[in-house]
PDB file of N, CA, C and O in Angstrom:
ATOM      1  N   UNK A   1      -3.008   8.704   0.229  1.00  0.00           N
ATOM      2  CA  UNK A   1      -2.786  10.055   0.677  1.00  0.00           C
ATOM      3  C   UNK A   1      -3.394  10.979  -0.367  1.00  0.00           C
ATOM      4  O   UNK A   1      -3.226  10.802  -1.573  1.00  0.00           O
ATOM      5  N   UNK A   2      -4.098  11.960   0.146  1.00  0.00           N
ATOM      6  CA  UNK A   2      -4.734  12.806  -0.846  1.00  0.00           C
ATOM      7  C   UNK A   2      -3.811  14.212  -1.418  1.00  0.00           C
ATOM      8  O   UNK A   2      -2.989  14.603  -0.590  1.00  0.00           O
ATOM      9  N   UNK A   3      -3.842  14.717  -2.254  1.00  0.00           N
ATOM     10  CA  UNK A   3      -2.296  15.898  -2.797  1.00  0.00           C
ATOM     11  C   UNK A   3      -3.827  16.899  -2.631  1.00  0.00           C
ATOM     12  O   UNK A   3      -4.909  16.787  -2.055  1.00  0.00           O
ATOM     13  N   UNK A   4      -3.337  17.605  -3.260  1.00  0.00           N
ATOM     14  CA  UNK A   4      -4.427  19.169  -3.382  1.00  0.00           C
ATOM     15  C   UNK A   4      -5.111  18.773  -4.371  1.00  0.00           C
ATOM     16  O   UNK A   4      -4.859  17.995  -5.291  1.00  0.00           O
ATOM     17  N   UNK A   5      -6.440  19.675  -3.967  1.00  0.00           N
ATOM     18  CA  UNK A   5      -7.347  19.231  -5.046  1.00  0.00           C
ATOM     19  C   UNK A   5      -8.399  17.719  -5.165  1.00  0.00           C
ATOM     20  O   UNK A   5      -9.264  17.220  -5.886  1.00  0.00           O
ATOM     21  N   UNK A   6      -7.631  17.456  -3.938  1.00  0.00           N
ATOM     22  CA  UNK A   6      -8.269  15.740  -3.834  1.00  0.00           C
ATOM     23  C   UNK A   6      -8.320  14.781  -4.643  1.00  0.00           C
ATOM     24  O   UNK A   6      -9.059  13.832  -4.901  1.00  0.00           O
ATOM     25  N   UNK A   7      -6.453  15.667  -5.332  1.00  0.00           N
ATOM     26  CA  UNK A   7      -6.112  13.561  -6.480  1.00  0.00           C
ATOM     27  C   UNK A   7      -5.081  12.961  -5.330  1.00  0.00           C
ATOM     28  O   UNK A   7      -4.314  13.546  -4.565  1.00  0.00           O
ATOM     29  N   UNK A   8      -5.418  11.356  -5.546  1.00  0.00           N
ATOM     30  CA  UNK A   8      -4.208  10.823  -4.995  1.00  0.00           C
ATOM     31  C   UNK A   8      -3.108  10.811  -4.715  1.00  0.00           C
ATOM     32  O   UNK A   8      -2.491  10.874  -5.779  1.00  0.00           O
ATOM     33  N   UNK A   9      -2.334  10.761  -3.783  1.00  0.00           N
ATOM     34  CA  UNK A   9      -1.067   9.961  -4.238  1.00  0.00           C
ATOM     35  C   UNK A   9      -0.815   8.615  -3.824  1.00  0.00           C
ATOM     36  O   UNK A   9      -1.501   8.149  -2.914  1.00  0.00           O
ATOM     37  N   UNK A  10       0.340   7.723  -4.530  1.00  0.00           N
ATOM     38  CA  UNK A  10       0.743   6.702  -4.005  1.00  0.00           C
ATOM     39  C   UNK A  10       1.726   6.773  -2.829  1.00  0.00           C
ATOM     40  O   UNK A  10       2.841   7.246  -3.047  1.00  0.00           O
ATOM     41  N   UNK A  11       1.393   6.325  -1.550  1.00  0.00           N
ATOM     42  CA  UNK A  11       2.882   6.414  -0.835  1.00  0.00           C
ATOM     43  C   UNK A  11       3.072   4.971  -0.391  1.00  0.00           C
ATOM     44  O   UNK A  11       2.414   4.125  -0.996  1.00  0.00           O
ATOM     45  N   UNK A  12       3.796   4.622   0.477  1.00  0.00           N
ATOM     46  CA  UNK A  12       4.525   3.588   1.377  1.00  0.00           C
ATOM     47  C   UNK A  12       5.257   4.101   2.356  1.00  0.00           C
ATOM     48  O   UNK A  12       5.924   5.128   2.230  1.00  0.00           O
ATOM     49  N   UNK A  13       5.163   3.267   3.622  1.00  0.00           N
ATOM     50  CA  UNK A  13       5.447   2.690   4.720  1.00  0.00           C
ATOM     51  C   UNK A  13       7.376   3.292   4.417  1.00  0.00           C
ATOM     52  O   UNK A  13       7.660   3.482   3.234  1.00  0.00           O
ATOM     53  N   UNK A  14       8.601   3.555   5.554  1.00  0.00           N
ATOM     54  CA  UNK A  14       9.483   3.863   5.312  1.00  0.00           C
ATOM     55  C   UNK A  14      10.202   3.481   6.569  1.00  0.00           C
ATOM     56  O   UNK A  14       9.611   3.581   7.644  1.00  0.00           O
ATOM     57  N   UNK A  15      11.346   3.083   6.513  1.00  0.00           N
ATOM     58  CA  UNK A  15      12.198   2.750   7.736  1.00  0.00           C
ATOM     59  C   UNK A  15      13.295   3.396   7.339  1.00  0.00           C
ATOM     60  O   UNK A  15      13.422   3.731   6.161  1.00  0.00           O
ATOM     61  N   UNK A  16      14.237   3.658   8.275  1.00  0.00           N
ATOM     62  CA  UNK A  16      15.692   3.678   7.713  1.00  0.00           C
ATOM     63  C   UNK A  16      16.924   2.576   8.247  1.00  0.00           C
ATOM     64  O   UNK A  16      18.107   2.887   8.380  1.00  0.00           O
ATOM     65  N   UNK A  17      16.302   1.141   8.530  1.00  0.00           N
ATOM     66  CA  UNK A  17      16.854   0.300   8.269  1.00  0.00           C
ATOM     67  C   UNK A  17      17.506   0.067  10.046  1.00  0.00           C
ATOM     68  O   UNK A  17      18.270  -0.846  10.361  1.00  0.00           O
ATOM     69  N   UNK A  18      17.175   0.729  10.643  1.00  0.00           N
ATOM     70  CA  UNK A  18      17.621   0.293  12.345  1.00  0.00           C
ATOM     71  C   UNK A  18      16.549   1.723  12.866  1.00  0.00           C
ATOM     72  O   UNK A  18      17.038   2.578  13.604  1.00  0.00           O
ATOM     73  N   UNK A  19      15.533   1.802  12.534  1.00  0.00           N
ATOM     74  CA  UNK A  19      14.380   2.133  13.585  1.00  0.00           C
ATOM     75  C   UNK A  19      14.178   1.983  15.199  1.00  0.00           C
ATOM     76  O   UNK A  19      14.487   0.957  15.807  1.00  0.00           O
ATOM     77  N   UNK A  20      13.749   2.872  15.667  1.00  0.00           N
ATOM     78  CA  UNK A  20      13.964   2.847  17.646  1.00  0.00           C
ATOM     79  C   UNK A  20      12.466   3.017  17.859  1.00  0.00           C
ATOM     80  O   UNK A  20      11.665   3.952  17.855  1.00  0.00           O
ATOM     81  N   UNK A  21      12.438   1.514  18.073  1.00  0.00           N
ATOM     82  CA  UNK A  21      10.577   1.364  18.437  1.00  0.00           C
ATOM     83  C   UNK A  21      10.353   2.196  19.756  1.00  0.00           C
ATOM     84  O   UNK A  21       9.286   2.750  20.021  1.00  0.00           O
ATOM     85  N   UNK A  22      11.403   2.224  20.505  1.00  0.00           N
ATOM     86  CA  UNK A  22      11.196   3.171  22.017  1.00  0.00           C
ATOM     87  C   UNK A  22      10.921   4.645  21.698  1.00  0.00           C
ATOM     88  O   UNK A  22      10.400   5.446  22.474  1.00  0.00           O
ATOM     89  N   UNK A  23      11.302   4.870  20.571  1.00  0.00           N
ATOM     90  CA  UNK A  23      11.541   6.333  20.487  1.00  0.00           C
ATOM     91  C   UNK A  23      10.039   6.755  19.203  1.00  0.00           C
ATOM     92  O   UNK A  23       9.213   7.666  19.263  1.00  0.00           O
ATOM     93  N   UNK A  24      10.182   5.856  18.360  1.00  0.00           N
ATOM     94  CA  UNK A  24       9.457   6.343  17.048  1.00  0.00           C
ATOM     95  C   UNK A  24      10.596   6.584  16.054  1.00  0.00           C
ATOM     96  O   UNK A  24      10.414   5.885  15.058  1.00  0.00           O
ATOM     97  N   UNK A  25      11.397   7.120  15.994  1.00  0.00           N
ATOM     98  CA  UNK A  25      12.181   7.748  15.418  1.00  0.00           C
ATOM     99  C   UNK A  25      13.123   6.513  14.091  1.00  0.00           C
ATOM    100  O   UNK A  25      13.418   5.320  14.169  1.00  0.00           O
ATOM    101  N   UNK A  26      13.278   7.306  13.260  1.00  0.00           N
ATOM    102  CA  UNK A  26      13.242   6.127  12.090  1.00  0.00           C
ATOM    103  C   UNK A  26      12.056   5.948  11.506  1.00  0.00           C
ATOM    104  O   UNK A  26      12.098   4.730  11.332  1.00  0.00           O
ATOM    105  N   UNK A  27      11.315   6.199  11.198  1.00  0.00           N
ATOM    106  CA  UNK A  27       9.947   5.855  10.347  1.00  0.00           C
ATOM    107  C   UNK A  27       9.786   7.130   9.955  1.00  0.00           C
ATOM    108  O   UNK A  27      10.143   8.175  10.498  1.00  0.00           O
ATOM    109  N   UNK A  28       8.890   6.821   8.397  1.00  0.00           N
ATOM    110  CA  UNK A  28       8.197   7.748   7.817  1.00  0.00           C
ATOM    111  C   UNK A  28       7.418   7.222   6.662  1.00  0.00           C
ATOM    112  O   UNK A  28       7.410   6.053   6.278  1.00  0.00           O
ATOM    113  N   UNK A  29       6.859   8.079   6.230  1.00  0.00           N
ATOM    114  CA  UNK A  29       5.813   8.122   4.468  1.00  0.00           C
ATOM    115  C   UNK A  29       6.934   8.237   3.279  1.00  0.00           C
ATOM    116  O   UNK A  29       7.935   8.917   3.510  1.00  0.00           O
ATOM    117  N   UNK A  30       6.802   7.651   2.133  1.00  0.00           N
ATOM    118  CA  UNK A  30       7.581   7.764   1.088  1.00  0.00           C
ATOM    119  C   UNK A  30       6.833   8.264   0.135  1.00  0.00           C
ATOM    120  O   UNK A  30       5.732   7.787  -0.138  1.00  0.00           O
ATOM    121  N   UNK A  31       7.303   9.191  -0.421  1.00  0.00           N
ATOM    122  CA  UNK A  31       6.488   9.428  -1.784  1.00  0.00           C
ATOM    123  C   UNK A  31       7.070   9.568  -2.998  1.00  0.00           C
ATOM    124  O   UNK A  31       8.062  10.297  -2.978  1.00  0.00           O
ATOM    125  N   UNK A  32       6.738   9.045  -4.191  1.00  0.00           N
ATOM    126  CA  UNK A  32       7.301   9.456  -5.763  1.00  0.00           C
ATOM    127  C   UNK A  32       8.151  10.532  -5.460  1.00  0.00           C
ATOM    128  O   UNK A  32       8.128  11.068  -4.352  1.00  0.00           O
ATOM    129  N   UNK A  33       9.171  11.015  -6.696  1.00  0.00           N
ATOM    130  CA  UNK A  33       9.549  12.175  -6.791  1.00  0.00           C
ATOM    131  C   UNK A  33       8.943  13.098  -7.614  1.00  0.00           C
ATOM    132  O   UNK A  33       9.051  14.320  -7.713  1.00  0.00           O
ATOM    133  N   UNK A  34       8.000  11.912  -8.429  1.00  0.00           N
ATOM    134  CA  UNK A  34       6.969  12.943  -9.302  1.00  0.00           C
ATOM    135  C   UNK A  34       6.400  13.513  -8.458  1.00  0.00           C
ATOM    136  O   UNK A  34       6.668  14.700  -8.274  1.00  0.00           O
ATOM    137  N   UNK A  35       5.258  12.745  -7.528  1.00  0.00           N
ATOM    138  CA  UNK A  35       4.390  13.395  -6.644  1.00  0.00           C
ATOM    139  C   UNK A  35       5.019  14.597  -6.062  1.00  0.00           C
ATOM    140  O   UNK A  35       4.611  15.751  -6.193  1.00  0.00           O
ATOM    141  N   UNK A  36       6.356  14.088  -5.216  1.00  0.00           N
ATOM    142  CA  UNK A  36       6.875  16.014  -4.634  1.00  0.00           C
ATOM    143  C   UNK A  36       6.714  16.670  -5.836  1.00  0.00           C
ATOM    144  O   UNK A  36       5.912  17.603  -5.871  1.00  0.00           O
ATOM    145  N   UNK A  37       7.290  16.377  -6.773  1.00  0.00           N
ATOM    146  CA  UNK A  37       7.244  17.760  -7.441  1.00  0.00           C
ATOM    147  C   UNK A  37       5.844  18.203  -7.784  1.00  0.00           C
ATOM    148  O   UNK A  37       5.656  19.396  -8.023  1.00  0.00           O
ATOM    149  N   UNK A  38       4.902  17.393  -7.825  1.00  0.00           N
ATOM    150  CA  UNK A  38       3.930  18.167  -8.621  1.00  0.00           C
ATOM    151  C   UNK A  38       2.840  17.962  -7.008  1.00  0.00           C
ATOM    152  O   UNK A  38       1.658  17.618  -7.022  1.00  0.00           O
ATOM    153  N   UNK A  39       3.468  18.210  -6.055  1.00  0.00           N
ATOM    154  CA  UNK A  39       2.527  18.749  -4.980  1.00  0.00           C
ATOM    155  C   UNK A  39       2.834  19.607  -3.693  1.00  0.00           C
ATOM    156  O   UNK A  39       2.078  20.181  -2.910  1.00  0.00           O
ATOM    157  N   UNK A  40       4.259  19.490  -3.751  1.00  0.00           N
ATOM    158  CA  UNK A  40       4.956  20.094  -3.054  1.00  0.00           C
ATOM    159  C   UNK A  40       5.609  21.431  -3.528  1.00  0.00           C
ATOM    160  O   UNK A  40       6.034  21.349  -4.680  1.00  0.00           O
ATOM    161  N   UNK A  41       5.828  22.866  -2.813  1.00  0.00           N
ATOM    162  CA  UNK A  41       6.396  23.594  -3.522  1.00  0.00           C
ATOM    163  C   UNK A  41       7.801  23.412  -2.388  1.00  0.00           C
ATOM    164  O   UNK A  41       7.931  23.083  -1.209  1.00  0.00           O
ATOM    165  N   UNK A  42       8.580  23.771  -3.349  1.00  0.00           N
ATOM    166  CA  UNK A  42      10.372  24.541  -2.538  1.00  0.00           C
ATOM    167  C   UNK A  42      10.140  25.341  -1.469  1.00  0.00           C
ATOM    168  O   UNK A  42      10.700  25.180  -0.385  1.00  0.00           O
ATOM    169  N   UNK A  43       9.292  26.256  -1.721  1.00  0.00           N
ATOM    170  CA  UNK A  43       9.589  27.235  -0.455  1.00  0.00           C
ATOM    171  C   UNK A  43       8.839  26.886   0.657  1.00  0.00           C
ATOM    172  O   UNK A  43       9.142  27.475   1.695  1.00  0.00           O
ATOM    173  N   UNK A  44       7.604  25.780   0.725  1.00  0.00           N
ATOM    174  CA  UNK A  44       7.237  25.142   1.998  1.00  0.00           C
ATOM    175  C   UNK A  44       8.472  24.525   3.170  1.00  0.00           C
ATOM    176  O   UNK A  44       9.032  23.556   2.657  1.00  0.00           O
ATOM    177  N   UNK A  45       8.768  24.691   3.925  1.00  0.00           N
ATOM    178  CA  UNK A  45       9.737  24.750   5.428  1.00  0.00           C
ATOM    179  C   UNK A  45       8.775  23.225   6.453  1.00  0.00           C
ATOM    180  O   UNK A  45       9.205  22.872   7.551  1.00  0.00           O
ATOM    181  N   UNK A  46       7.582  22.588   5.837  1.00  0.00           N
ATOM    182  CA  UNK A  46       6.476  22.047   6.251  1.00  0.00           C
ATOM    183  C   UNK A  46       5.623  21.839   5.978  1.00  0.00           C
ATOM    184  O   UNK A  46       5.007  22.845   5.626  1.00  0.00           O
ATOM    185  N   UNK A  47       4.820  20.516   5.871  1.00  0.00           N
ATOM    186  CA  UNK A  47       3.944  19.840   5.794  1.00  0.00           C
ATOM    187  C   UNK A  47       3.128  19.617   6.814  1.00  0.00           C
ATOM    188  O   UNK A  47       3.733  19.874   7.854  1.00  0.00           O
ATOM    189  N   UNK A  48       1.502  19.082   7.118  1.00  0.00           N
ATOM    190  CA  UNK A  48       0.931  19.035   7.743  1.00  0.00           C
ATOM    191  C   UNK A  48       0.289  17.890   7.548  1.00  0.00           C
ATOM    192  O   UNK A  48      -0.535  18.291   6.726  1.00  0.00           O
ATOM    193  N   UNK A  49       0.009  16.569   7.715  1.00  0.00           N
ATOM    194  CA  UNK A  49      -0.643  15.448   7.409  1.00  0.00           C
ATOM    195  C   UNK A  49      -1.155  15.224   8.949  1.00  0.00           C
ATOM    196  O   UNK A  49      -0.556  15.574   9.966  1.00  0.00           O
ATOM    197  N   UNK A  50      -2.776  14.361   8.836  1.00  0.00           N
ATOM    198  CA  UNK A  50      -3.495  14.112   9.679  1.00  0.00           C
ATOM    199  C   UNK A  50      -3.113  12.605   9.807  1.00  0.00           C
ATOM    200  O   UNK A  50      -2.661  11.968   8.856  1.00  0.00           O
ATOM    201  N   UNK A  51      -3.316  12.097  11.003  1.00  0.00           N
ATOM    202  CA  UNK A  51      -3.096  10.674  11.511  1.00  0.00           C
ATOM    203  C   UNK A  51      -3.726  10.465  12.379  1.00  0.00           C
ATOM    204  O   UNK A  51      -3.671  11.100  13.432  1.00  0.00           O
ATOM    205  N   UNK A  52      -4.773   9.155  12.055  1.00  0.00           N
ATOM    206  CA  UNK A  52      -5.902   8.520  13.203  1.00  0.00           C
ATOM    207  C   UNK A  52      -5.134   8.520  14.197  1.00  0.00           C
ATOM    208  O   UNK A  52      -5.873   8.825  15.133  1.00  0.00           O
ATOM    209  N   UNK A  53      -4.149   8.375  14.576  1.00  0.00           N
ATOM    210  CA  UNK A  53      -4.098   8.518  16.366  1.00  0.00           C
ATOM    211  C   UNK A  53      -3.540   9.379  16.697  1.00  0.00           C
ATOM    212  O   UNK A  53      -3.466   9.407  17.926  1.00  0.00           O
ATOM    213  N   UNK A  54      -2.794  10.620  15.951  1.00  0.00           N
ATOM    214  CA  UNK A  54      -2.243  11.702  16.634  1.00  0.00           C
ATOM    215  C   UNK A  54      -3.103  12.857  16.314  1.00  0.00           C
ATOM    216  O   UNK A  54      -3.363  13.655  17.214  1.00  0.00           O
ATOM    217  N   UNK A  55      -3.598  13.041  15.056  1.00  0.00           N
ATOM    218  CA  UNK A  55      -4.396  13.788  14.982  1.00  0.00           C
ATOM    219  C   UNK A  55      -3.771  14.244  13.973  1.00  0.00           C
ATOM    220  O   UNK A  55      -3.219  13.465  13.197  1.00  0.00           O
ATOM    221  N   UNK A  56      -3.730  15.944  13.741  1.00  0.00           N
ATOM    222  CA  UNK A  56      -2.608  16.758  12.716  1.00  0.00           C
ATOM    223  C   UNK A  56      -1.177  16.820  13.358  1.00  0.00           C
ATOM    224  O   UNK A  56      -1.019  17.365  14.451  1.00  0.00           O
ATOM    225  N   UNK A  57       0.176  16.083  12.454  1.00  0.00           N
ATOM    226  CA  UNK A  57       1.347  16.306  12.982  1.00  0.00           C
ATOM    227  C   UNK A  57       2.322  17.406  11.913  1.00  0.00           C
ATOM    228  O   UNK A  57       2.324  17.184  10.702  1.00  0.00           O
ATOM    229  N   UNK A  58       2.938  18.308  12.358  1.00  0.00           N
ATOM    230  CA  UNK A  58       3.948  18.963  11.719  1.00  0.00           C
ATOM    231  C   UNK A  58       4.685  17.928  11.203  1.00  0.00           C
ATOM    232  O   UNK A  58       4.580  16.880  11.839  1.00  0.00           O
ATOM    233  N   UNK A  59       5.657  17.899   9.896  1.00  0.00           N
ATOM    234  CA  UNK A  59       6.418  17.644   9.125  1.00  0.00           C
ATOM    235  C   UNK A  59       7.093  18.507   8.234  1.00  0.00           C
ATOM    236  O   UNK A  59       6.855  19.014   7.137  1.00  0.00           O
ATOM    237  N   UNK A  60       8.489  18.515   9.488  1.00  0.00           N
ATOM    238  CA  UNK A  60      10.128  19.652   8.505  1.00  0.00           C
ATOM    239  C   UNK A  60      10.311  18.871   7.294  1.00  0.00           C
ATOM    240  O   UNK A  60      10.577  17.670   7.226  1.00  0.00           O
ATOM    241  N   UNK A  61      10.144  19.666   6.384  1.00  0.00           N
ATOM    242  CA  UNK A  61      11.036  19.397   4.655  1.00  0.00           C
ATOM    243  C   UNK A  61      12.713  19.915   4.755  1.00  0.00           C
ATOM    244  O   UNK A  61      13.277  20.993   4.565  1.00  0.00           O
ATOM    245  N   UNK A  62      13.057  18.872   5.058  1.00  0.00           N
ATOM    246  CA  UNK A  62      14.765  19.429   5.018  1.00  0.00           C
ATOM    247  C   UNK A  62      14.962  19.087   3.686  1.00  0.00           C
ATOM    248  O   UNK A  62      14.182  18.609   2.862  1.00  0.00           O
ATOM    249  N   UNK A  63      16.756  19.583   3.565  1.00  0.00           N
ATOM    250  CA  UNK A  63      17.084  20.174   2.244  1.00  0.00           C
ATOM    251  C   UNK A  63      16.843  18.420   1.308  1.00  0.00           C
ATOM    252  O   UNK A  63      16.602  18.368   0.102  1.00  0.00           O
ATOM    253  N   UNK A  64      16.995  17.047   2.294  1.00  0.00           N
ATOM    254  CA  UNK A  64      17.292  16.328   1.163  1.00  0.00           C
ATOM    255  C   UNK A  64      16.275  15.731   1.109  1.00  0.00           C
ATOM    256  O   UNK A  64      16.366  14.628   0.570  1.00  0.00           O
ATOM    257  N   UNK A  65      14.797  16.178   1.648  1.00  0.00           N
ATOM    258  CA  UNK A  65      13.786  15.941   0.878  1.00  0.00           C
ATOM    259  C   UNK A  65      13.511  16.589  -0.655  1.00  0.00           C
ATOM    260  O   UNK A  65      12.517  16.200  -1.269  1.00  0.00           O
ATOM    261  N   UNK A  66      14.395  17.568  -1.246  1.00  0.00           N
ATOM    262  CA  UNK A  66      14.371  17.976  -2.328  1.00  0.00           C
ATOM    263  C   UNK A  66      15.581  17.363  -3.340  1.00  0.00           C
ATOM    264  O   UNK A  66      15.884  17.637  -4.501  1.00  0.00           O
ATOM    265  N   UNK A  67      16.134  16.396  -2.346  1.00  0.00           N
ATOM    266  CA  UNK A  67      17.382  15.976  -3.614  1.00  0.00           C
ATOM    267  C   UNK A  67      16.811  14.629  -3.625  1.00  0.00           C
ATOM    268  O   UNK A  67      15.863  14.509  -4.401  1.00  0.00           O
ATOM    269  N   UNK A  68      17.114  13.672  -3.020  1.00  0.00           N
ATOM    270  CA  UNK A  68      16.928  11.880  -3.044  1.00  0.00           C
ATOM    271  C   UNK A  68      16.165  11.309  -2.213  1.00  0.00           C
ATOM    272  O   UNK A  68      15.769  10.157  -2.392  1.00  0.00           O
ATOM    273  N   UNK A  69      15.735  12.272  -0.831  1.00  0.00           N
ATOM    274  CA  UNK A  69      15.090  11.298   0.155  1.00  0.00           C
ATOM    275  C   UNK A  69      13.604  11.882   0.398  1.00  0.00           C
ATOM    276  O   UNK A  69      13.150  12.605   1.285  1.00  0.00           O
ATOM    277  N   UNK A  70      13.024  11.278  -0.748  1.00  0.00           N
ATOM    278  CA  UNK A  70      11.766  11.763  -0.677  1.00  0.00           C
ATOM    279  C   UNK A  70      10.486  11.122   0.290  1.00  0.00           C
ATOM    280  O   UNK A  70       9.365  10.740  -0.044  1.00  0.00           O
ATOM    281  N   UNK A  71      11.101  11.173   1.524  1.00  0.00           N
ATOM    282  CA  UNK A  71      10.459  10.585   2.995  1.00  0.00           C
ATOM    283  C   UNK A  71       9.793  12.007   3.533  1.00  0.00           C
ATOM    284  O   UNK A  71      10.366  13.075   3.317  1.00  0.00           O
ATOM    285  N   UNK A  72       8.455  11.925   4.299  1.00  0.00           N
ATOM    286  CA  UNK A  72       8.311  12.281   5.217  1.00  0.00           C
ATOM    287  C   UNK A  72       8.385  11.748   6.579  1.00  0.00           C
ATOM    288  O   UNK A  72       7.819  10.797   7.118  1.00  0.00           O
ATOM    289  N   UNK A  73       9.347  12.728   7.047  1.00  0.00           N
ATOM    290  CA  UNK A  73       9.802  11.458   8.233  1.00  0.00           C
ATOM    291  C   UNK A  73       9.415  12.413   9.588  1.00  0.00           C
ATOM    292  O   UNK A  73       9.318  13.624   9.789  1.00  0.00           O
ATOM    293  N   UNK A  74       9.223  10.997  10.523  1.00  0.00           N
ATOM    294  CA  UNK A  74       8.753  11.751  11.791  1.00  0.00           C
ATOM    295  C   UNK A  74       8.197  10.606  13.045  1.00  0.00           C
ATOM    296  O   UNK A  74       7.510   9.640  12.714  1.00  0.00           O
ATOM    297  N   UNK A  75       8.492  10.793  14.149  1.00  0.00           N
ATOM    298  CA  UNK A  75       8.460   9.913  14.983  1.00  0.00           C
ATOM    299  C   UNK A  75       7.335   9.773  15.138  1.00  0.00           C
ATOM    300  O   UNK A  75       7.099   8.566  15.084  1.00  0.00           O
ATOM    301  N   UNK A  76       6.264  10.458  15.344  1.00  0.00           N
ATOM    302  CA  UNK A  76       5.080  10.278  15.010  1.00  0.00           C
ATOM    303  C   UNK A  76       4.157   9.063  14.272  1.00  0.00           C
ATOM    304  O   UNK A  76       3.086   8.559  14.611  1.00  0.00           O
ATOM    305  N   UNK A  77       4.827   8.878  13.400  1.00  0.00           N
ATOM    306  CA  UNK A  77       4.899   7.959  12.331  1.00  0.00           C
ATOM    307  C   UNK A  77       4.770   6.566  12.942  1.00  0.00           C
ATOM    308  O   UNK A  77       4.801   5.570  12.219  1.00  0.00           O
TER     309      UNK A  77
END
């Protein structure tokens, strides 16, 4: 995954452990907590990441992507 500026980041693959293949829902991107911090700001409400088969998908930053669950999550996914 590319951050701003076009340095890397590391991510991984994310479940939350009973995923709904019918739905999508349950999956997402994981990232460091370094990486949020040093690519993400607080007052973003959203993310925007591109995906070979959907194209560009919205991604909500809820509150506990800023405490422990540093997932982007989204059925999409």
């Amino acid at each position: 995954m590319e951050g701003k500026g076009g340095e890397d980041m590391m991510v991984s693959g994310w479940n939350n452990g009973s995923p709904n293949n019918r739905t999508g829902a349950g999956y997402g991107i994981r990232l460091s907590k370094k990486d949020r911090d040093r690519y993400f700001r607080r007052e973003w409400v959203f993310v925007e990441i591109e995906l070979e088969s959907d194209g560009v998908v919205r991604i909500n930053l809820s509150n506990s992507f800023w405490r422990n669950c540093t997932e982007l999550r989204s059925s999409k996914i």
